[in-house]
C-alpha positions in Angstrom: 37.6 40.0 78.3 35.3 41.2 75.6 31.2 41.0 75.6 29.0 41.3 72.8 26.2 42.6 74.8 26.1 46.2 73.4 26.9 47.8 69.9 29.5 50.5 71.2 31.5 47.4 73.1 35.3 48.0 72.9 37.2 46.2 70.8 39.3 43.1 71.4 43.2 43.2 70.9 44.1 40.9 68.0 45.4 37.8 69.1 48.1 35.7 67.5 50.6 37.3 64.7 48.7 40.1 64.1 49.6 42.2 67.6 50.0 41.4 71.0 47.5 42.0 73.8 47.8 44.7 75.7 47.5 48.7 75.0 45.2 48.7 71.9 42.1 48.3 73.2 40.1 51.5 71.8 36.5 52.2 72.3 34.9 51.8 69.1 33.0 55.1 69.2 36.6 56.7 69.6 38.0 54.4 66.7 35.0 55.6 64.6 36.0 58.9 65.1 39.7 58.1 64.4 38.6 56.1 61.0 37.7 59.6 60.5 41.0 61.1 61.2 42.7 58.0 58.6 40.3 58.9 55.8 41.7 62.6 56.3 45.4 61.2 56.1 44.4 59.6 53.1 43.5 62.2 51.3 46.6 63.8 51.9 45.7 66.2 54.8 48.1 65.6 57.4 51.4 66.9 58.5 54.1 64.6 59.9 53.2 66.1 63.1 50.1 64.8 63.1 51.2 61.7 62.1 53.6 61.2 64.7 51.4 62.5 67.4 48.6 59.3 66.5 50.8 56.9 66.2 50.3 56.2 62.7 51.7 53.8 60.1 51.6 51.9 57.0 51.9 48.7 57.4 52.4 45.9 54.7 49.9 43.8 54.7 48.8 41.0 56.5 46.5 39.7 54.5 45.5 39.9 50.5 42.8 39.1 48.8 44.3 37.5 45.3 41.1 36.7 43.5 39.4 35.8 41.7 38.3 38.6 39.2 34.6 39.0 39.2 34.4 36.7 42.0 33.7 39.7 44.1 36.8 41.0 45.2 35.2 44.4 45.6 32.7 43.5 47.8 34.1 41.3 50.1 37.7 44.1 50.9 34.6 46.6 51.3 32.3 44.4 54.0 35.8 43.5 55.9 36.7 47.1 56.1 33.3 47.1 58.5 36.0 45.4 61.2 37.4 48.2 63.6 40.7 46.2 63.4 41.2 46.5 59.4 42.0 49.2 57.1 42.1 48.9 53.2 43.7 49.7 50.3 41.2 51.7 48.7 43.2 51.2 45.0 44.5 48.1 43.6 47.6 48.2 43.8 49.2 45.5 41.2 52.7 45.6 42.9 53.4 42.1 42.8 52.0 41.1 38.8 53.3 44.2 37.1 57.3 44.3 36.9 57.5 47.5 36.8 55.8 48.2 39.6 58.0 45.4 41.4 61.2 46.9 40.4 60.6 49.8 42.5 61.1 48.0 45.8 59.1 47.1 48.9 59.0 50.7 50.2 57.2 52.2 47.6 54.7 49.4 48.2 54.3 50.0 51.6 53.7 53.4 50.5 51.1 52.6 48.6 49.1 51.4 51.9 46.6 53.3 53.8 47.9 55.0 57.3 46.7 52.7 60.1 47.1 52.1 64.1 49.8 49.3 64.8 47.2 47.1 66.4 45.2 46.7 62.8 45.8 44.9 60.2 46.0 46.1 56.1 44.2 44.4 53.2 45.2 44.8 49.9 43.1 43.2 46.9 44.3 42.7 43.2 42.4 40.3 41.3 45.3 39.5 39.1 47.8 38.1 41.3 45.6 35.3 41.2 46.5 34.0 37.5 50.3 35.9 37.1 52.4 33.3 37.1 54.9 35.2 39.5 53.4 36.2 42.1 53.3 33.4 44.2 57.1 33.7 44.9 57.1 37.4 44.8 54.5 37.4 47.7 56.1 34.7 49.5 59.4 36.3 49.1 57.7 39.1 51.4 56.2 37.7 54.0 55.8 33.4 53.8 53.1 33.4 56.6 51.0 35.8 55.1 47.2 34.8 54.8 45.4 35.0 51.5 42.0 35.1 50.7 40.2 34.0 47.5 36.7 34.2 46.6 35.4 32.5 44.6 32.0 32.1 42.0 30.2 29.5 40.1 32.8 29.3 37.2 30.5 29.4 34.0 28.5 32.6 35.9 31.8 33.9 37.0 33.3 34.2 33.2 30.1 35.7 31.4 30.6 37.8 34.4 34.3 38.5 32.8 33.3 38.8 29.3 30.3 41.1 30.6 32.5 43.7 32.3 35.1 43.7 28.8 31.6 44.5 26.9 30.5 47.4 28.9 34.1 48.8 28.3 34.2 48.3 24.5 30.5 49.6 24.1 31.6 52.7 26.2 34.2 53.8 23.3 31.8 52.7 20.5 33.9 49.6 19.3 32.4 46.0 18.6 32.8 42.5 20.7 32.4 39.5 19.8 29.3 37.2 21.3 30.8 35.3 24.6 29.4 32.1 22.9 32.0 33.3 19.7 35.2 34.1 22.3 34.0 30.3 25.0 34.0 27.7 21.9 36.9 27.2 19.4 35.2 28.0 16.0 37.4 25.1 14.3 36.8 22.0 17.2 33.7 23.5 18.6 35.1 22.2 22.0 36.0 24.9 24.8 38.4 27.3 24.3 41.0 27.2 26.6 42.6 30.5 25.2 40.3 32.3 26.4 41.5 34.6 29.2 38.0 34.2 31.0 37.7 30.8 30.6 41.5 30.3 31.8 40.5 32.3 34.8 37.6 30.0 36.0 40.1 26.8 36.1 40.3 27.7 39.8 42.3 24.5 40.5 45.3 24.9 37.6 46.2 28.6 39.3 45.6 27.2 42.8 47.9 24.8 42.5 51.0 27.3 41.4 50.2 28.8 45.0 50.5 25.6 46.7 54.3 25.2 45.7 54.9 28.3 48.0 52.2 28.3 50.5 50.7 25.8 52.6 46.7 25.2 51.8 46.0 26.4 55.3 47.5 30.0 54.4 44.3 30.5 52.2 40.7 30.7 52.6 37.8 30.3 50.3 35.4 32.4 50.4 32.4 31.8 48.6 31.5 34.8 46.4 27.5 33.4 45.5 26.8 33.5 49.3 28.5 36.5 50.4 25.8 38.3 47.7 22.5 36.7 49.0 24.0 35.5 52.9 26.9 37.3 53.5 27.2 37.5 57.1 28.3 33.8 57.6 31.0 34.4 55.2 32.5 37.3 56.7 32.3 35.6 59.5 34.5 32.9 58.6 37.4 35.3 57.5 37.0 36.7 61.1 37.9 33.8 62.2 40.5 33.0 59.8 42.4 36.2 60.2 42.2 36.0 63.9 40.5 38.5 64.5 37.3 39.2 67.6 34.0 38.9 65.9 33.0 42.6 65.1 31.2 42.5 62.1 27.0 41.7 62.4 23.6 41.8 61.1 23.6 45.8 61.9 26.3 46.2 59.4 24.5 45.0 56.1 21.5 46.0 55.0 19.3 44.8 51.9 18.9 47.4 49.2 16.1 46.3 47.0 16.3 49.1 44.4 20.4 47.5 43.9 19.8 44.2 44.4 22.2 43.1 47.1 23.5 44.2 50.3 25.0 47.5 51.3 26.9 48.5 54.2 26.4 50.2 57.8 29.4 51.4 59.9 27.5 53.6 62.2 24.4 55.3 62.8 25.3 58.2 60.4 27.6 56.7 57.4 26.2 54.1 54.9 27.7 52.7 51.9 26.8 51.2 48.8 29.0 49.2 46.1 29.3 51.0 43.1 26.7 51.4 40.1 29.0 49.2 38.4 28.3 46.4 40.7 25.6 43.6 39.6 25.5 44.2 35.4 22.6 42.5 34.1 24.9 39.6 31.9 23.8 39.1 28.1 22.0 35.8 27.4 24.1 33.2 26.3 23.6 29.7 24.6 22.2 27.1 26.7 24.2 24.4 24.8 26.9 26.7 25.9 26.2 26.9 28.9 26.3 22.9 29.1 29.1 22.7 27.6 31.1 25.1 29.7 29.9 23.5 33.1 31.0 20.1 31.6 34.5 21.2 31.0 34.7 23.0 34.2 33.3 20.0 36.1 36.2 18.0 36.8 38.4 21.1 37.4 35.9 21.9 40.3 35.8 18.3 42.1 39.7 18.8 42.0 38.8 22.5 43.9 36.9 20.5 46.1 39.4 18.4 46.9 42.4 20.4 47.9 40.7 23.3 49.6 38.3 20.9 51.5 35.2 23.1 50.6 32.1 22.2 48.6 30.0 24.0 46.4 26.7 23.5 44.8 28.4 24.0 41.4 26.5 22.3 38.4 
């Protein structure tokens, strides 16, 4: 039985499919010092000795968060990697949306993933499997009972978002853009333009429900990507609880940054961590009427979202 009534508590096995009860149960202060020991592995300092003698692997992953891109993907693999029990892919690793990738097999997949003790669980995150059309069946054709997590944003916010990160890029090697309000609205029916890959992308429900032909809706969970930038506690919290796992992660872990704007991360007394600069662009200003207009075409998509994953948000 596990308490909660001290910081350096030991940690709880995993119940359910991600590991039986019974050996795993590491103090935290030593798993700290072995997260020290992975992060060495990682970087390619180990010998197979080594390996061997800790009882390392790398394991496919249990659970993968699939979107949504500028939803805050980044973030939320970074706050769950606070968990003793999970270990992330620090790359993306676009195994299942880019064929060639796909042709070379499961092994160099599971090659791809960090080293890890049996009793964790990997995460994986890659924005795009999201919107590729195969992925769905590639993933299921892995592992059917695999859990995925999507996060989500207010749709309108969550394209400029898109078109904001494409900017910075194309201003970096001196080339032009168009204005978002030029790429969002079809010049010739001044209605939305559904062509638009960041507008496309915000249709949460129409990729959604490509998922649902291979996956039951109670494989995924929604994460609300607003919340987990001004509250994100309760939703990490959720996804504990989703992926099984004994409730690790607390108030002690995040920390406000004013100078960044939004929360950074503390796994011990010694090591903080900070998204990157990259995190939190300041987004152009767009067209009110555009605005409008966006949120009224997205509105129907979103009571649909609603709906099927039986969560609500605030969403104009």
């Amino acid at each position: 039985m596990c308490t909660r009534t001290q910081r350096l508590q030991p940690l709880c096995p995993i119940d359910g499919q991600f590991g039986p009860r019974g050996q795993e149960e590491i103090a935290l202060r030593a798993l700290q010092f072995k997260r020290g020991l992975l992060h060495e592995f990682r970087k390619g300092n180990a010998t197979k000795e080594q390996i061997r003698l800790h009882n390392l692997v790398q394991q496919l992953p249990k659970a993968i968060i699939i979107g949504v891109r500028k939803g805050g993907t980044r973030a939320l693999l970074e706050m769950l990697n606070l968990h003793p029990a999970v270990v992330k892919a620090s790359q993306e690793i676009h195994f299942f949306d880019n064929d060639e990738n796909y042709a070379k097999g499961i092994e160099w997949y599971r090659k791809k993933m960090p080293f890890s003790y049996p009793h964790q669980i990997t995460i994986e995150k890659s924005p795009a499997y999201f919107i590729t059309e195969e992925v769905p069946e590639r993933i299921y054709k892995m592992n059917s009972s695999i859990k995925l997590l999507i996060i989500v944003r207010e749709p309108t916010t969550r394209a400029i978002s898109d078109y904001t990160q494409v900017l910075e890029g194309k201003e970096r090697k001196n080339k032009t853009y168009y204005k978002f309000e030029k790429l969002a609205i079809d010049p010739n029916t001044c209605e939305v333009n559904t062509k638009y890959k960041a507008v496309r992308t915000s249709i949460y429900t129409k990729h959604l429900e490509r998922w649902l032909k291979y996956f039951p809706i109670e494989q995924f969970h929604i994460v609300d990507g607003d919340r987990l930038i001004t509250e994100p506690l309760p939703e990490l919290q959720l996804v504990e609880k989703f992926l099984n796992l004994p409730p690790r992660i607390s108030q002690y872990n995040l920390y406000f940054n004013a100078t960044r704007g939004f929360y950074c991360l503390r796994f011990n007394i010694v090591f903080n961590k900070c998204l990157a600069g990259s995190k939190g662009r300041i987004h152009p200003e767009v067209d009110t009427s555009v605005i409008t207009k966006l949120r009224k075409f997205f509105h129907p998509f979103n009571q649909k979202f609603y709906q099927i994953t039986g969560r609500t948000f605030n969403w104009p």
